[in-house]
CHARMM internal coordinates of N, CA and C (Angstrom, degrees):
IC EDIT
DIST 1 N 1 CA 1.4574
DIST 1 CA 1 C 1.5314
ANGL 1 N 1 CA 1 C 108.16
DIST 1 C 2 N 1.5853
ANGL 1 CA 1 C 2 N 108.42
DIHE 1 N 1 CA 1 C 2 N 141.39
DIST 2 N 2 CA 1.3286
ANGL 1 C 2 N 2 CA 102.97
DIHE 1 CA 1 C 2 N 2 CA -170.02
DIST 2 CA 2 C 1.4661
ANGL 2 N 2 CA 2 C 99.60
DIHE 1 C 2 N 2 CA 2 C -105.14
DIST 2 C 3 N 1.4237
ANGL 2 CA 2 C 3 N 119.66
DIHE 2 N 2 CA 2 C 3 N 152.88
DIST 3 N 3 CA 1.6230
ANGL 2 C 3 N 3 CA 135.96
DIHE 2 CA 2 C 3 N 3 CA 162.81
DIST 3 CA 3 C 1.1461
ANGL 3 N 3 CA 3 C 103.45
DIHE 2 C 3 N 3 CA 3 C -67.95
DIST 3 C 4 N 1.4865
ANGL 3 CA 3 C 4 N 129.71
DIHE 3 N 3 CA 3 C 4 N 120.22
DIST 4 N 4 CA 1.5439
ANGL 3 C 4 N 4 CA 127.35
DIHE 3 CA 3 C 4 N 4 CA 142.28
DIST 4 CA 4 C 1.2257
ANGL 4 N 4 CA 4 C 125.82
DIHE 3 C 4 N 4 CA 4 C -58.25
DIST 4 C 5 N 1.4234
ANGL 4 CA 4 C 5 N 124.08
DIHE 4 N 4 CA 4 C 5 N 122.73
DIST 5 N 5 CA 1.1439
ANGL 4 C 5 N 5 CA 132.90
DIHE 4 CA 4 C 5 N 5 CA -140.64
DIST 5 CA 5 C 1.6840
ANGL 5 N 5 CA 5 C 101.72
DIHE 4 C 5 N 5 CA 5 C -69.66
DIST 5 C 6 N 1.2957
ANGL 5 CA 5 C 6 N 115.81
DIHE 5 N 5 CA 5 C 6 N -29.25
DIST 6 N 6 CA 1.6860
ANGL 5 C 6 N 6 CA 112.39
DIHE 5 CA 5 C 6 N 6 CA 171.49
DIST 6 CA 6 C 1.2662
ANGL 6 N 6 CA 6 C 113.46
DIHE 5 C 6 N 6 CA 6 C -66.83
DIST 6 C 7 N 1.2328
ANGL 6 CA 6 C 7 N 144.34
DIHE 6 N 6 CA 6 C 7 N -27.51
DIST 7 N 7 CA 1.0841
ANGL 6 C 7 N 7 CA 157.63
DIHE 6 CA 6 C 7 N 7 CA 178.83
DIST 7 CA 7 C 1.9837
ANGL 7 N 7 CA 7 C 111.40
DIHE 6 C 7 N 7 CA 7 C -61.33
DIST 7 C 8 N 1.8850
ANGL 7 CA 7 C 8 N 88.88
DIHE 7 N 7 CA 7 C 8 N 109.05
DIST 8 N 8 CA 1.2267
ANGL 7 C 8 N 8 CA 93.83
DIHE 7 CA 7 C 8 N 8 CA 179.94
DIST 8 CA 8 C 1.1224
ANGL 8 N 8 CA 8 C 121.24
DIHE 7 C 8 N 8 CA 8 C -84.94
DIST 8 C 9 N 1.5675
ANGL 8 CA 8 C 9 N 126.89
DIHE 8 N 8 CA 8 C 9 N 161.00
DIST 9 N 9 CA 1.6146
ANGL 8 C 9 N 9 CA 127.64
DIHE 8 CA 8 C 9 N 9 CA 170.85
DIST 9 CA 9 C 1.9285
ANGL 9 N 9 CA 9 C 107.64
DIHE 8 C 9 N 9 CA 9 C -99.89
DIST 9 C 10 N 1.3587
ANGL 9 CA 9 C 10 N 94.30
DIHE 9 N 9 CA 9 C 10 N 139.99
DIST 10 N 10 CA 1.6101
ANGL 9 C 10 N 10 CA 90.81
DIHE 9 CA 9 C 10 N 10 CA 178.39
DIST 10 CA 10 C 1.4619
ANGL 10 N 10 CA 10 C 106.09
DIHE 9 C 10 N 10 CA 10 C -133.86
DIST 10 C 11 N 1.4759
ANGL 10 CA 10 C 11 N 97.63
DIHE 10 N 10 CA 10 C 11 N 143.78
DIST 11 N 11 CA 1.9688
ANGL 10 C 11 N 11 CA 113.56
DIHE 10 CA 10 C 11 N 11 CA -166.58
DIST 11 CA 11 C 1.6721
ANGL 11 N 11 CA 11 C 87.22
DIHE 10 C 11 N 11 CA 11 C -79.59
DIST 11 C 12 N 1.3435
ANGL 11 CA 11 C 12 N 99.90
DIHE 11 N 11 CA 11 C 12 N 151.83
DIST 12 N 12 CA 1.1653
ANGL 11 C 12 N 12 CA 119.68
DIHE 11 CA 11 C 12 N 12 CA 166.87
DIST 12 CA 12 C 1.7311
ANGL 12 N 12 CA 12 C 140.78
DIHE 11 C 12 N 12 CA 12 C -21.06
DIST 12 C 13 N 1.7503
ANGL 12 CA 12 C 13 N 109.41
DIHE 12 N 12 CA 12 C 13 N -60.05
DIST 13 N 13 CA 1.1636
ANGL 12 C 13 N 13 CA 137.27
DIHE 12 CA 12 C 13 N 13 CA 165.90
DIST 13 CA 13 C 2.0412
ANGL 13 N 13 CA 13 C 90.80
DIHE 12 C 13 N 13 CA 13 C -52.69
DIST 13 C 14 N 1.3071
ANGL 13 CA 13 C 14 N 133.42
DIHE 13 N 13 CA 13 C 14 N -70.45
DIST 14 N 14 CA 1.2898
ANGL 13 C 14 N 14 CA 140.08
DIHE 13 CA 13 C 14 N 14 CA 174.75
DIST 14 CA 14 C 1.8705
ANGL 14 N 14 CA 14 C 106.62
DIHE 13 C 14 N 14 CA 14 C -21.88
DIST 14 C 15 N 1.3775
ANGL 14 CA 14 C 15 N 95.82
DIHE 14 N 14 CA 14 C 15 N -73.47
DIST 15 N 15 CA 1.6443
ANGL 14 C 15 N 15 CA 120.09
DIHE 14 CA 14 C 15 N 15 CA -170.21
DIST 15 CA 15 C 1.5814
ANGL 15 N 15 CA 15 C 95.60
DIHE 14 C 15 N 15 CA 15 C -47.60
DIST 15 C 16 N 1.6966
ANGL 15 CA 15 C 16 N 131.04
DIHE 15 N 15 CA 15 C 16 N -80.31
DIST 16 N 16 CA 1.2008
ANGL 15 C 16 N 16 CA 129.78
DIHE 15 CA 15 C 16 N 16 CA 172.56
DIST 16 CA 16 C 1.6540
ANGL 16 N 16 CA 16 C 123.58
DIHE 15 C 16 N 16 CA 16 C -49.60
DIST 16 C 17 N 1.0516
ANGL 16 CA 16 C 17 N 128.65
DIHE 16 N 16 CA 16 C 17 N 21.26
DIST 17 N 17 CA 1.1594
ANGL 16 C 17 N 17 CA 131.53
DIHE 16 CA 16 C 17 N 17 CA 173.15
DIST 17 CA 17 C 1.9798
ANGL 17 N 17 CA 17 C 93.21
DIHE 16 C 17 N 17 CA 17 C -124.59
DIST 17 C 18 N 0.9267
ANGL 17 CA 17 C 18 N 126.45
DIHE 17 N 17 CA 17 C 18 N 5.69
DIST 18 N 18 CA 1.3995
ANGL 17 C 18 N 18 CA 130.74
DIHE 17 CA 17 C 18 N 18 CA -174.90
DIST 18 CA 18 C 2.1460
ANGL 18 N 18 CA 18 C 93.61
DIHE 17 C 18 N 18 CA 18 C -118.03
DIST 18 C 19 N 1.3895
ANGL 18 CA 18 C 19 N 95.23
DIHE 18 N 18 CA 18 C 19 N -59.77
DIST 19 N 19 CA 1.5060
ANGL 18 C 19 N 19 CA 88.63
DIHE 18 CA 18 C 19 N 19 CA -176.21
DIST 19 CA 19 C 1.4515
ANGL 19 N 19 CA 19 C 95.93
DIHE 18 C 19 N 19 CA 19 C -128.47
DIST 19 C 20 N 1.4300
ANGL 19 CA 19 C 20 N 96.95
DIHE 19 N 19 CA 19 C 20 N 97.53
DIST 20 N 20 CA 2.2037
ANGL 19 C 20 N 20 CA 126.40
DIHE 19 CA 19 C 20 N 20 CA 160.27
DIST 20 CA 20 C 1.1541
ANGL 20 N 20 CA 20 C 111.83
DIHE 19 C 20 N 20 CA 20 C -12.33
DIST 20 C 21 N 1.0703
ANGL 20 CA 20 C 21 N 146.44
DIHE 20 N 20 CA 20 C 21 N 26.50
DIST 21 N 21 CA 1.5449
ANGL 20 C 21 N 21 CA 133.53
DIHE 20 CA 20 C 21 N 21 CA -174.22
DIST 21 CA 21 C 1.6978
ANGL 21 N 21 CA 21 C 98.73
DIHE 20 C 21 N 21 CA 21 C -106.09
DIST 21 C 22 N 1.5348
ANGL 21 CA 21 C 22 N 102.99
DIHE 21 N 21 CA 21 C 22 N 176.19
DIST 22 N 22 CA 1.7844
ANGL 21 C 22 N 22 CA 104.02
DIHE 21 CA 21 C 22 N 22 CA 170.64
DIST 22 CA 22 C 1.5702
ANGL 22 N 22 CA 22 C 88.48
DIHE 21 C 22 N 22 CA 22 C -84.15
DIST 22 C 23 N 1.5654
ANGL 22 CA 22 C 23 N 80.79
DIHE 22 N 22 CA 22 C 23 N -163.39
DIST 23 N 23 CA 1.6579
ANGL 22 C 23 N 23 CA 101.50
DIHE 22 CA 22 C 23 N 23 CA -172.89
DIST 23 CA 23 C 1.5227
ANGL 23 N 23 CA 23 C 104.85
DIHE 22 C 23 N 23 CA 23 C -83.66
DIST 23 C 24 N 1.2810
ANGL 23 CA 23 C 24 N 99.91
DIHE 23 N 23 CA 23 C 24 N -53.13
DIST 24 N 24 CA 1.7251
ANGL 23 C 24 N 24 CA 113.33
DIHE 23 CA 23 C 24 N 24 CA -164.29
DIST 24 CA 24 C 1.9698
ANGL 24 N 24 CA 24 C 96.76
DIHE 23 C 24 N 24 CA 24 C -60.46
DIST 24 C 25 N 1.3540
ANGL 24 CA 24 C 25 N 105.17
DIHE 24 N 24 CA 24 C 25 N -41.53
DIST 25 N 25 CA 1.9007
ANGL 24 C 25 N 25 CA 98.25
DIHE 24 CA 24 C 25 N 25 CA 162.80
DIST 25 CA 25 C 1.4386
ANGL 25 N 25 CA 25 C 127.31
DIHE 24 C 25 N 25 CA 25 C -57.74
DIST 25 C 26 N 1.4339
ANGL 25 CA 25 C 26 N 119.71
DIHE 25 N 25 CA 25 C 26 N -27.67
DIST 26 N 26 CA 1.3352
ANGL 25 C 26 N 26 CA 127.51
DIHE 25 CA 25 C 26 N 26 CA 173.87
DIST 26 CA 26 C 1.4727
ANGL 26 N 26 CA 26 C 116.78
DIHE 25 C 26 N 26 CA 26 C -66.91
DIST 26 C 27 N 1.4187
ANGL 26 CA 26 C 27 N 104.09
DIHE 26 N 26 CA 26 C 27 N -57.32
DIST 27 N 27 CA 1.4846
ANGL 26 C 27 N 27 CA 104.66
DIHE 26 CA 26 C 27 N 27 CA 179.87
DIST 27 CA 27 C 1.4983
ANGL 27 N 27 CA 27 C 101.45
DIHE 26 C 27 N 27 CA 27 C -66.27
DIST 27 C 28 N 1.2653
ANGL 27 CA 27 C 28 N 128.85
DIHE 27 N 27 CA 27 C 28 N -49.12
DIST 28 N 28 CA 1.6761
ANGL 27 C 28 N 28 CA 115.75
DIHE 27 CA 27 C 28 N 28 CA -174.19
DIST 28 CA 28 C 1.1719
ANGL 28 N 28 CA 28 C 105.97
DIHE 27 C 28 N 28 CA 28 C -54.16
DIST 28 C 29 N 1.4388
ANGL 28 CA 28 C 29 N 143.35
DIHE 28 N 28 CA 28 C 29 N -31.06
DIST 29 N 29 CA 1.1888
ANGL 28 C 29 N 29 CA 146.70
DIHE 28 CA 28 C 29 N 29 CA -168.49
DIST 29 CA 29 C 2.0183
ANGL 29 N 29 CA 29 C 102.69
DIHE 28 C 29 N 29 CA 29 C -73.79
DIST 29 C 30 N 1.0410
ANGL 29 CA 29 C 30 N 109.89
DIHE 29 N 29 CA 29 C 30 N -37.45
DIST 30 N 30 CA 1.1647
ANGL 29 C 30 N 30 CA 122.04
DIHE 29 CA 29 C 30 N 30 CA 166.45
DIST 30 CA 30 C 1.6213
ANGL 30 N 30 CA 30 C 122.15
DIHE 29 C 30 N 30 CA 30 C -42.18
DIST 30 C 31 N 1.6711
ANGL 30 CA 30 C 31 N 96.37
DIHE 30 N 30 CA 30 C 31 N -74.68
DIST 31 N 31 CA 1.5573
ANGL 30 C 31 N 31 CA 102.80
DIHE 30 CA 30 C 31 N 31 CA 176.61
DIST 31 CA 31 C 1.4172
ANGL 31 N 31 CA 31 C 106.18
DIHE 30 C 31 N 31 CA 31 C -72.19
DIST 31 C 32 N 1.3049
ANGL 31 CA 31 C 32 N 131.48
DIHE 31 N 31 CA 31 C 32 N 0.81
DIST 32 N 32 CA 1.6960
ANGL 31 C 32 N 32 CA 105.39
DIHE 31 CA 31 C 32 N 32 CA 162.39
DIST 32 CA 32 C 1.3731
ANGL 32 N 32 CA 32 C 102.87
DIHE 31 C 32 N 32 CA 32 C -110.93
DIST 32 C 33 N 1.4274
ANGL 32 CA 32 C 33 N 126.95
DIHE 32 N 32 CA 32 C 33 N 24.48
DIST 33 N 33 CA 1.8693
ANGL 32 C 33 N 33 CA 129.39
DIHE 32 CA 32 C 33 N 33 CA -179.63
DIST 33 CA 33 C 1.0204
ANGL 33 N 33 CA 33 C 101.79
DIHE 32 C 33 N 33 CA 33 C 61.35
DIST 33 C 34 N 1.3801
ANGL 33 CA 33 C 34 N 151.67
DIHE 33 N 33 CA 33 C 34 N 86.95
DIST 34 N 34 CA 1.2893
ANGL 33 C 34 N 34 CA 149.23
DIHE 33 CA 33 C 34 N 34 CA 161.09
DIST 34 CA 34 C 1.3460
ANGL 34 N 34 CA 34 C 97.12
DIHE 33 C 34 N 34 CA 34 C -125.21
DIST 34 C 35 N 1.1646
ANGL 34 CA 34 C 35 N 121.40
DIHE 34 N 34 CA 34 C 35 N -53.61
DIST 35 N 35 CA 1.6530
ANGL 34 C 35 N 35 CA 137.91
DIHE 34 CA 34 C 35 N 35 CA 169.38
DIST 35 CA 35 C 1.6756
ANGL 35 N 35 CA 35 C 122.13
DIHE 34 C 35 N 35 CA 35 C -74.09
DIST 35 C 36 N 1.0968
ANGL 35 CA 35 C 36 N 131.93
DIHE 35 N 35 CA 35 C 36 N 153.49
DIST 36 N 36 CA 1.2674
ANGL 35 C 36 N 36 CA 129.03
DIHE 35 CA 35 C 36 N 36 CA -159.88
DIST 36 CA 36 C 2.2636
ANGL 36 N 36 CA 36 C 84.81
DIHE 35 C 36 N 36 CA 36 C -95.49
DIST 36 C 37 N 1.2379
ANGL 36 CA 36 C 37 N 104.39
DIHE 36 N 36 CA 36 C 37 N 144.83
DIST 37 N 37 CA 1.3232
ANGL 36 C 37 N 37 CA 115.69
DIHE 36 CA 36 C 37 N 37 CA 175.76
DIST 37 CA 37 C 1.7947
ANGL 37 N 37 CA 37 C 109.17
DIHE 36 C 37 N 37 CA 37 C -80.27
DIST 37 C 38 N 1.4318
ANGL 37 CA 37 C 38 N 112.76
DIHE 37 N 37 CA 37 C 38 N 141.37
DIST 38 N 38 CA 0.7749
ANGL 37 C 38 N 38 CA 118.85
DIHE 37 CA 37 C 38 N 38 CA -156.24
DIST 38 CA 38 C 2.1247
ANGL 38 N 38 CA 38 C 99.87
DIHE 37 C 38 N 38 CA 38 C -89.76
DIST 38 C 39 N 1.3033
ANGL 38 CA 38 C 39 N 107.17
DIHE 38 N 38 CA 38 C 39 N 162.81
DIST 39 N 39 CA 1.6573
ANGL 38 C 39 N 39 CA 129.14
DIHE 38 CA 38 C 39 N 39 CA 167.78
DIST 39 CA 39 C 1.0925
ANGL 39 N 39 CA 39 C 117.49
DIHE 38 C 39 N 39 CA 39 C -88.58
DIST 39 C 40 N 1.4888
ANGL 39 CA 39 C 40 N 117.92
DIHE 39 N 39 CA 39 C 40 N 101.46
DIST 40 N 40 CA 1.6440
ANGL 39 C 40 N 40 CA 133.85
DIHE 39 CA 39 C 40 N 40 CA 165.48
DIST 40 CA 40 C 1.7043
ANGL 40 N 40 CA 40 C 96.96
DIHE 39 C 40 N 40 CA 40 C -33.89
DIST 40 C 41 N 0.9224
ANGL 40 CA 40 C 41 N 128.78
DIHE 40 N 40 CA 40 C 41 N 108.97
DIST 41 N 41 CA 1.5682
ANGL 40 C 41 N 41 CA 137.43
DIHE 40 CA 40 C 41 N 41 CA 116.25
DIST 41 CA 41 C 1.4400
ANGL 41 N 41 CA 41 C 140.21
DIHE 40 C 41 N 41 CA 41 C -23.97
DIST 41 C 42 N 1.0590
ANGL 41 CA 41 C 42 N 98.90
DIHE 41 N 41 CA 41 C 42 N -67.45
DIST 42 N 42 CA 1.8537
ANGL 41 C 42 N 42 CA 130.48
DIHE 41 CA 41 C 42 N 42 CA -171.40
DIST 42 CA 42 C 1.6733
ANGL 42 N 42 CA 42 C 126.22
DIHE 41 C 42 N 42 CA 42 C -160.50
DIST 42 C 43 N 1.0734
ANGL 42 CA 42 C 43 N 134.60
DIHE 42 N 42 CA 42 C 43 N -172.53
DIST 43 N 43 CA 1.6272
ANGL 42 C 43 N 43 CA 126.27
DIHE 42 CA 42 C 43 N 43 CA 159.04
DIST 43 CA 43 C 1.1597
ANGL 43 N 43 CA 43 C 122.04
DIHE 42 C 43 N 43 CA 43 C -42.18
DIST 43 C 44 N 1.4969
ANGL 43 CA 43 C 44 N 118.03
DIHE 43 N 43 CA 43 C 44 N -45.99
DIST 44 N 44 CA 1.1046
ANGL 43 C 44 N 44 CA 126.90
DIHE 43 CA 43 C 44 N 44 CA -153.54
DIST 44 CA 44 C 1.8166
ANGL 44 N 44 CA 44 C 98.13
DIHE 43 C 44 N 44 CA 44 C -137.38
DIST 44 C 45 N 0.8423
ANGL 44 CA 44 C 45 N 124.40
DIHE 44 N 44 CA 44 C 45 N 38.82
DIST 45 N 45 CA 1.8648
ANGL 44 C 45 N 45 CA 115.41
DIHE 44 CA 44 C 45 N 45 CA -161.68
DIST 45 CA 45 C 1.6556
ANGL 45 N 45 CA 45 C 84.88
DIHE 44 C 45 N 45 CA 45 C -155.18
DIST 45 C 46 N 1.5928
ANGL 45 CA 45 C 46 N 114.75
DIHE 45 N 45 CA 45 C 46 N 132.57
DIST 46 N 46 CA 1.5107
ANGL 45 C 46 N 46 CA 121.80
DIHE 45 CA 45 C 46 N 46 CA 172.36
DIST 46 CA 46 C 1.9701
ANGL 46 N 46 CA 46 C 94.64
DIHE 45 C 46 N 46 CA 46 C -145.33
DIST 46 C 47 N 1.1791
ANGL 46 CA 46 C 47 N 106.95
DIHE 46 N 46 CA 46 C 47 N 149.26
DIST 47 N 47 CA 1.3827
ANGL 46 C 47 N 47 CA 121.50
DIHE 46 CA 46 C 47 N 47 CA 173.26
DIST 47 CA 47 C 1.8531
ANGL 47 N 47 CA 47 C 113.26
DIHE 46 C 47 N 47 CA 47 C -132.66
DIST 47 C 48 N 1.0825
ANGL 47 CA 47 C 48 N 120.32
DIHE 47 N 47 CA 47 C 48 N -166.64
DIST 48 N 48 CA 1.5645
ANGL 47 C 48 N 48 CA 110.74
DIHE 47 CA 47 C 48 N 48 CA 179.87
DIST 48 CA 48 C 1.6550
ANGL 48 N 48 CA 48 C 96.80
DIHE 47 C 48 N 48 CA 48 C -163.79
DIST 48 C 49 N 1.4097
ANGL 48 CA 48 C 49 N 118.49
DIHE 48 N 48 CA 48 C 49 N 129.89
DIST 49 N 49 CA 1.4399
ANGL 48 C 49 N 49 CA 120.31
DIHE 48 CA 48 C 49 N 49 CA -155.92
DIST 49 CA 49 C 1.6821
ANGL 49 N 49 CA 49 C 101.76
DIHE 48 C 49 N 49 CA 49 C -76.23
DIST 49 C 50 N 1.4020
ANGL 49 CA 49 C 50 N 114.93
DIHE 49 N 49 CA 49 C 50 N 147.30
DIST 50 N 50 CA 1.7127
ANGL 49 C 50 N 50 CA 121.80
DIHE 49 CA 49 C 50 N 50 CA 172.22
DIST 50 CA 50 C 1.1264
ANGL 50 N 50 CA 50 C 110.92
DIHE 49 C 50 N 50 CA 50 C -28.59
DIST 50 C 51 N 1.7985
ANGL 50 CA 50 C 51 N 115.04
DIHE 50 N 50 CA 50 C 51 N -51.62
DIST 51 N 51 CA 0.9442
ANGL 50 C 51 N 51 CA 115.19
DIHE 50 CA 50 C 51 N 51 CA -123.86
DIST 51 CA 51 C 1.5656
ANGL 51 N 51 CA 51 C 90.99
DIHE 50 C 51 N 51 CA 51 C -90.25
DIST 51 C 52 N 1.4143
ANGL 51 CA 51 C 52 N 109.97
DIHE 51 N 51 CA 51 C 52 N -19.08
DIST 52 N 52 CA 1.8879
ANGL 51 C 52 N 52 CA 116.90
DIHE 51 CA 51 C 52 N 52 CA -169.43
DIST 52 CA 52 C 1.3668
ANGL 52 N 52 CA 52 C 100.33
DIHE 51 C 52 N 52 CA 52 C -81.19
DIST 52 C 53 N 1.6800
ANGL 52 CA 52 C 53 N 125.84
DIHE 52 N 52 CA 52 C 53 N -36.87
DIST 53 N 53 CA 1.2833
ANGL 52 C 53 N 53 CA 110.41
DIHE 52 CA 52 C 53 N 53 CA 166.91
DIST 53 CA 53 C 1.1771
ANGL 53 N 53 CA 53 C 128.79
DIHE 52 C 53 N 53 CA 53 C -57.01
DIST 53 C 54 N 1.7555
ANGL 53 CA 53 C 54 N 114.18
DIHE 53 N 53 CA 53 C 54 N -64.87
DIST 54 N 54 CA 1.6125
ANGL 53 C 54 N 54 CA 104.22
DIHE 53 CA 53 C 54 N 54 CA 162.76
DIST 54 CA 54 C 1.7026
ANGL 54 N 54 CA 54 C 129.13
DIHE 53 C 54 N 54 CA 54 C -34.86
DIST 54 C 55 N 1.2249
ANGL 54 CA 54 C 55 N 120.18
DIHE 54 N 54 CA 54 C 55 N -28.02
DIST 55 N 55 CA 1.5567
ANGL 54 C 55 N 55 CA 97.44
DIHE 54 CA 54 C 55 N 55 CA 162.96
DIST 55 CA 55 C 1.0658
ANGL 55 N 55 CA 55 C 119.90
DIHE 54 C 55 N 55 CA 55 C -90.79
DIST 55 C 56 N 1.3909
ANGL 55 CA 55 C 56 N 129.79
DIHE 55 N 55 CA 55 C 56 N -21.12
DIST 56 N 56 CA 1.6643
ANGL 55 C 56 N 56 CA 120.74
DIHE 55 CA 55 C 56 N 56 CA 163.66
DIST 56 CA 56 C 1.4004
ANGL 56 N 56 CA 56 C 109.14
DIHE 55 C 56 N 56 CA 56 C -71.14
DIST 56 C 57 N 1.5156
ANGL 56 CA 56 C 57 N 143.26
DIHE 56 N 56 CA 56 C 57 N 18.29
DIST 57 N 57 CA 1.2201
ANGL 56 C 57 N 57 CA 107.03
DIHE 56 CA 56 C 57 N 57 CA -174.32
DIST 57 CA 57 C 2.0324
ANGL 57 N 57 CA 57 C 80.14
DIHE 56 C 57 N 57 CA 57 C -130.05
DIST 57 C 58 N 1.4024
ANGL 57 CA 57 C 58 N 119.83
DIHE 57 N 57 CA 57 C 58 N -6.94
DIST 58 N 58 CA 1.1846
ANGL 57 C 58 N 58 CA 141.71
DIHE 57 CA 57 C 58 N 58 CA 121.02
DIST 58 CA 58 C 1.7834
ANGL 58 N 58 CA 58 C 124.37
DIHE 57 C 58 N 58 CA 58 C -5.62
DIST 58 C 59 N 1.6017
ANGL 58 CA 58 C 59 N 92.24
DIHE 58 N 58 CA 58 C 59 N -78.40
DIST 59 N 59 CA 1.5049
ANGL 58 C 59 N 59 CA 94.37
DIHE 58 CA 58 C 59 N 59 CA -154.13
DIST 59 CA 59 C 2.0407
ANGL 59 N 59 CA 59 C 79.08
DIHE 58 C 59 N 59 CA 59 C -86.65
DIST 59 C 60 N 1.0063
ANGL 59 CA 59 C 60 N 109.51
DIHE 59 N 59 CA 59 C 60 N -22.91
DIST 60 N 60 CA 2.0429
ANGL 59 C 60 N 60 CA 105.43
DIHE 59 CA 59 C 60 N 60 CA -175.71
DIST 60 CA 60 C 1.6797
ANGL 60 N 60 CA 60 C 109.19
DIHE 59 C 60 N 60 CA 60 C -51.80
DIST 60 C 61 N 1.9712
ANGL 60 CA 60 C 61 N 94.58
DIHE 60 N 60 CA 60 C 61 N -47.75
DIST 61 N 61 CA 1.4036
ANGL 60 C 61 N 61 CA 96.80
DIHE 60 CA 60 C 61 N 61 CA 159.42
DIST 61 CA 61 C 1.7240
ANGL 61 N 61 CA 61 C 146.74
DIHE 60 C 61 N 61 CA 61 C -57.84
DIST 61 C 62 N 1.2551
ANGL 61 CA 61 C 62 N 92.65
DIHE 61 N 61 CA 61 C 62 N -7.68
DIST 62 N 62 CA 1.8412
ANGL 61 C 62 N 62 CA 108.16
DIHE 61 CA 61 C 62 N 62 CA -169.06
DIST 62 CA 62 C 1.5562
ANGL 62 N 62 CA 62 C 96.01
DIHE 61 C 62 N 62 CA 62 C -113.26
DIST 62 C 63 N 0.8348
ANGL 62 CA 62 C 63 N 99.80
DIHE 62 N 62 CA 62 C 63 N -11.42
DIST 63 N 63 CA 2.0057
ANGL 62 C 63 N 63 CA 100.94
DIHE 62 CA 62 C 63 N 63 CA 176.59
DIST 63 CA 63 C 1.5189
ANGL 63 N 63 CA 63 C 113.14
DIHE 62 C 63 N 63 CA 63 C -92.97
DIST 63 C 64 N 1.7440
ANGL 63 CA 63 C 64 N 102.27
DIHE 63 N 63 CA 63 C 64 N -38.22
DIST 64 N 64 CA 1.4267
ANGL 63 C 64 N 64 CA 108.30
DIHE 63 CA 63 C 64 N 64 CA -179.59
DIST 64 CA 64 C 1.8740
ANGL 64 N 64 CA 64 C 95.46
DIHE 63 C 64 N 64 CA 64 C -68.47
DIST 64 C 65 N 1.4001
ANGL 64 CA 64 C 65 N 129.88
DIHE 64 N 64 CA 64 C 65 N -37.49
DIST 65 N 65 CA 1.1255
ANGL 64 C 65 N 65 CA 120.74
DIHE 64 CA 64 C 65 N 65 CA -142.86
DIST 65 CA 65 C 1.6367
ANGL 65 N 65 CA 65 C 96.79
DIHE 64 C 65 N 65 CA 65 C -103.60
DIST 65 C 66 N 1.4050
ANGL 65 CA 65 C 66 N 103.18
DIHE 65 N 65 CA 65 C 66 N -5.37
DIST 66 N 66 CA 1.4132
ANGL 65 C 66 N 66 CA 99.99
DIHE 65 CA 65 C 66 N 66 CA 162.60
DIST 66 CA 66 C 1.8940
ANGL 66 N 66 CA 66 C 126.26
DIHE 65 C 66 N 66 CA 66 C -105.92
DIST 66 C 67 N 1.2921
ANGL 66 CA 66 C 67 N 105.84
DIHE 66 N 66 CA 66 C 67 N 12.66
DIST 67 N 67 CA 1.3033
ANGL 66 C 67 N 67 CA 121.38
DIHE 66 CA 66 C 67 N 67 CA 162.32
DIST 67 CA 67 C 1.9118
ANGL 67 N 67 CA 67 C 103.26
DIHE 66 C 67 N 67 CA 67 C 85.93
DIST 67 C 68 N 1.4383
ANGL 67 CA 67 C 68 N 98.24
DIHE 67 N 67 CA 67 C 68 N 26.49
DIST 68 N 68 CA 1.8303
ANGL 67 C 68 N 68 CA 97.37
DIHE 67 CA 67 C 68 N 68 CA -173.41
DIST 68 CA 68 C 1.4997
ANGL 68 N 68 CA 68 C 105.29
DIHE 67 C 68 N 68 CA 68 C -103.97
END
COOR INIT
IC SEED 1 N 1 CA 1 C
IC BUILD
């Protein structure tokens, strides 16, 4: 899958300041897919694209507004 080139990447500290959770909830949210999986960087360096947050923080909104 390709990145659209407008499409920003955001570090972690970024991402949880967008959707309130801890850390250790983010990544669990991860390994059961609730959260969009994050983009290798480097060895040690991961980011997660704009564009996957804006629809999870999206569909968080359509769940809250549908009473789920």
């Amino acid at each position: 899958m390709t990145m659209p080139k407008h499409d920003a990447l955001l570090r972690l500290p970024q991402v949880l300041t967008l959707v309130p959770v801890s850390r250790a909830s983010w990544y669990a949210g991860i390994k059961v897919g609730r959260y969009p999986q994050q983009v290798q960087l480097g060895p040690r360096t991961v980011a997660w694209r704009r564009s996957d947050i804006e629809r999870l923080i999206d569909s968080l909104g359509q769940e809250v507004a549908h009473g789920q």
